[in-house]
N, C-alpha and C positions, 0 to 999 in steps of 0.2 A: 455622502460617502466620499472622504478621498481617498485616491490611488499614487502609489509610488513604484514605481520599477528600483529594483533593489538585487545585490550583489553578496551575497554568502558566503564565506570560507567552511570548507569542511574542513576536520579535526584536521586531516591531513593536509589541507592546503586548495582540495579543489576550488574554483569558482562557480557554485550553482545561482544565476538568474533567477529571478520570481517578481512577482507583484505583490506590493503588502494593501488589503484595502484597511480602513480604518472610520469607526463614526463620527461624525461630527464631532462630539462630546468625549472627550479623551477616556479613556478605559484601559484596563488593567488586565483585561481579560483576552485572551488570543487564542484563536482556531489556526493548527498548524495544519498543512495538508498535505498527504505523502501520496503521489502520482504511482498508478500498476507499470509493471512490467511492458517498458521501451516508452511510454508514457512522456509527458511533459503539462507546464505549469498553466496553459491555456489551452489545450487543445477538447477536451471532455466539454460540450455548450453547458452541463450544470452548474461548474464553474463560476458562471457566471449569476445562475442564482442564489446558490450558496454564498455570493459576498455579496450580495443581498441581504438575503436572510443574518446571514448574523451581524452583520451590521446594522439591519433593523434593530437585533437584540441587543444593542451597544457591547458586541463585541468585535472585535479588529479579524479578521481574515487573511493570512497568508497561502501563498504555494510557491510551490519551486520547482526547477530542475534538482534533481538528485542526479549520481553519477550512471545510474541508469536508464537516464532519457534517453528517447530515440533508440533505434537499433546500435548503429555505431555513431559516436558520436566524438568530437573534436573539441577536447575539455581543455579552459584556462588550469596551470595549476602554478602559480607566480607567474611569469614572464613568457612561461615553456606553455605546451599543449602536451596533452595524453590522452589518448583513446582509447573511449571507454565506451557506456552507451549497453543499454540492455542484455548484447548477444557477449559483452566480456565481463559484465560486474561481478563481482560474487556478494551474495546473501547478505553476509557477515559484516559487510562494509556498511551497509545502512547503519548501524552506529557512529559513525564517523562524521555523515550526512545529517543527521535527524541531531546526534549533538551540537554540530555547526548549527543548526536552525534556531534549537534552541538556547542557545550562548548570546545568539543575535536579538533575538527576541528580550531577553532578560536585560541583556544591554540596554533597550529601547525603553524600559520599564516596568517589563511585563511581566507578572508574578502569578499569575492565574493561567494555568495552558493546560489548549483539550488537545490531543495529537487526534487527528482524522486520517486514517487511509482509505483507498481505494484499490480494491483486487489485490494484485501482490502488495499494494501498500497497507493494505491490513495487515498482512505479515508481519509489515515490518516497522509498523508501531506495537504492536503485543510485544515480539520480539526488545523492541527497545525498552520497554516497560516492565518488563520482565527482569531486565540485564541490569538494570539504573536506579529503578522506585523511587523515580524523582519525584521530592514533596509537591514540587510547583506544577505537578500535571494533576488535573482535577478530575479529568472526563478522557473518555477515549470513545469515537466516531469512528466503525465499522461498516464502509460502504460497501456491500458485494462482496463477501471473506470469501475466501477459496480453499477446497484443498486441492493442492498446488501438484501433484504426483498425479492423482486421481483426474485432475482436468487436464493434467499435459497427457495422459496415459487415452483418456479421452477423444480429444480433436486430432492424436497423431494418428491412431488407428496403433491394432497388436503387432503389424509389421514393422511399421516404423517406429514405434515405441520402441520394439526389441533392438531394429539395426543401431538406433542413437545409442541404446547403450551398451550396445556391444563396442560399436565404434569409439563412444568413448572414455570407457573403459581403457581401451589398446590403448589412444593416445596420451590420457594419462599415464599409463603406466612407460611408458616411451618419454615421456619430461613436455609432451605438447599439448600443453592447456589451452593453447590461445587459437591453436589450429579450428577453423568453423568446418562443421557437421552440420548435414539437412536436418531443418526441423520446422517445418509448416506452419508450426503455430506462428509463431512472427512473419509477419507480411514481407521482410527481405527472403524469409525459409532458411535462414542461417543462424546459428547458436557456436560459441566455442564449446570445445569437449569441455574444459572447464567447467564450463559455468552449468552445463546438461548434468554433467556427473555430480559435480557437488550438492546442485541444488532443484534440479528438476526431479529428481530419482527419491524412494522413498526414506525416512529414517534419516535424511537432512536437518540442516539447523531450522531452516524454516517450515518443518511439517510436524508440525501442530494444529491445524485446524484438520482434524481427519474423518468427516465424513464417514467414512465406508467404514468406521470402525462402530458404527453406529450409534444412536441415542441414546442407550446405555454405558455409555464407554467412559473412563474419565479420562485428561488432560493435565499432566502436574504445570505445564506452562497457562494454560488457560484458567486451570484451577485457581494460581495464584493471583490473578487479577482482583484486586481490592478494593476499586474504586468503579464508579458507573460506567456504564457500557451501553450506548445507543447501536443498534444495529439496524441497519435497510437496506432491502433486496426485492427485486421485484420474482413475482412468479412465474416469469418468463426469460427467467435469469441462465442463460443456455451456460452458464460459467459456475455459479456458485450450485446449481442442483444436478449435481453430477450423484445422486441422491434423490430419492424422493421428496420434497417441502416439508413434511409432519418429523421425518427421520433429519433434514437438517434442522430444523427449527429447536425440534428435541433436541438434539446433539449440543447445540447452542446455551437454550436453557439450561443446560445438567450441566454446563462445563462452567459458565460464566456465571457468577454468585448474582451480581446485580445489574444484570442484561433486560432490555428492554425492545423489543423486535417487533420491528414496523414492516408490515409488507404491502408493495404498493402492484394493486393489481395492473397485467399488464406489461410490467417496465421488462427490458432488458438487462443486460449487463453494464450498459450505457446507461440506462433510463430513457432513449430517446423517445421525444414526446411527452414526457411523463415529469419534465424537469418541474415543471410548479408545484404537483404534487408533493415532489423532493423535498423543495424548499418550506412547503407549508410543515412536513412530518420535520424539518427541522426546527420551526421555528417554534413550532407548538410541545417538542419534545426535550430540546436542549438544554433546559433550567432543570432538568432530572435530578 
């Protein structure tokens, strides 16, 4: 397996960081990997089995920073820097990101691509897939999908739920999206009203995976999904069963045409512990 540290422009100019791994035996084939919410391109230890695994399978392995790493974070964009980073992105800008990734990728020779997320980064490859129906994307890898209202509504508790969006509600409507608002979920406790309002709150661009609407329920975003769909979640997943397992799995199956759902007893959100397992239900599953 080799490894390359490598330097991505986004549509708009950002510089996202990553490592690209690749098989000995040149391949055609590449897993893009989109990092959750405040997130980055090495920090999750699966990571590291994952560019294992499909480099076993002679396919190539990428990740990267997107402009939502890190809480706040201090981004190349040409010469200048902007600050960006979890607690200011907005949603909608993963397009920008995940096309940069893959522009680079196709430049290098690659014509076969599965987009992979994790947590929010499910999101926001359905999202991208949805918006593009790029021929050259073959596969889409759903590690730990969320619904993203429903788990933030969750770990804040109904008080603080309410005050975030009271709060920021006013500061949107006052012109101050950038202004940060308590929000616990993130380990700094800070989010701009922006980013809370647009997209933590329900009936956003990115809430389509909806759980609570239950296994009976359909998805015109998820519906359309046309191509295979690997998904894995542990059942001890304190993020993705904001629902009962039978009601997300359901929910899954009815929404996604050709989904295939591995659950790995056990794992958490992370997987910790649980990484080899990960790697084996990839390796044995990915030629779907």
């Amino acid at each position: 397996m080799k490894q390359e540290l490598i330097r991505i422009n986004s549509i708009d100019g950002i510089e996202m960081v990553g490592i690209l791994y690749e098989p000995e035996e040149k391949s055609n084939k590449i897993v893009i990997h989109v990092h959750g919410l405040c997130g980055n391109f090495y920090e999750n230890r699966f990571l590291d089995i994952l560019a294992k695994s499909y480099t076993n399978k002679g396919i190539s392995f990428l990740t990267f920073n997107n402009r939502g790493t890190n809480f706040i974070s201090e981004l190349l964009k040409g010469n200048n820097f902007e600050i960006i980073g979890g607690c200011y992105e907005r949603f909608i800008d993963c397009l920008l990101d995940i096309e940069g990734a893959i522009n680079y990728v196709k430049e290098k020779g690659y014509n076969n691509i599965i987009l992979e997320g994790h947590s929010y980064g499910c999101n926001k490859v359905i999202y991208y897939y949805n918006k593009k129906k790029d021929n050259s994307i073959s596969k889409i890898v759903l590690l730990a999908p969320c619904d993203i209202p429903q788990e933030c509504a969750k770990f804040l508790g109904k008080e603080e739920y309410e005050i975030a969006k009271r709060e920021s509600t006013k500061l949107i409507n006052e012109g101050k999206q950038k202004q940060l608002i308590n929000f616990s979920v993130n380990a700094n406790g800070k989010i701009s009203a922006g980013t809370y309002y647009n997209d933590f709150l329900p009936d956003g661009e990115n809430d389509f995976i909806r759980y609570k609407d239950g296994e009976n329920s359909k998805n015109k975003i998820l519906n359309s999904i046309d191509i295979p769909v690997l998904i894995v979640f542990g059942d001890a997943d304190e993020c993705v069963l904001t629902e009962n397992i039978e009601t997300v799995k359901g929910y899954l199956n009815k929404n996604i045409k050709n989904s295939n759902i591995q659950i790995i007893n056990g794992a958490d959100h992370s997987y910790t512990d649980k990484y080899e397992e990960l790697g084996k239900i990839i390796e044995n599953n990915i030629e779907m």
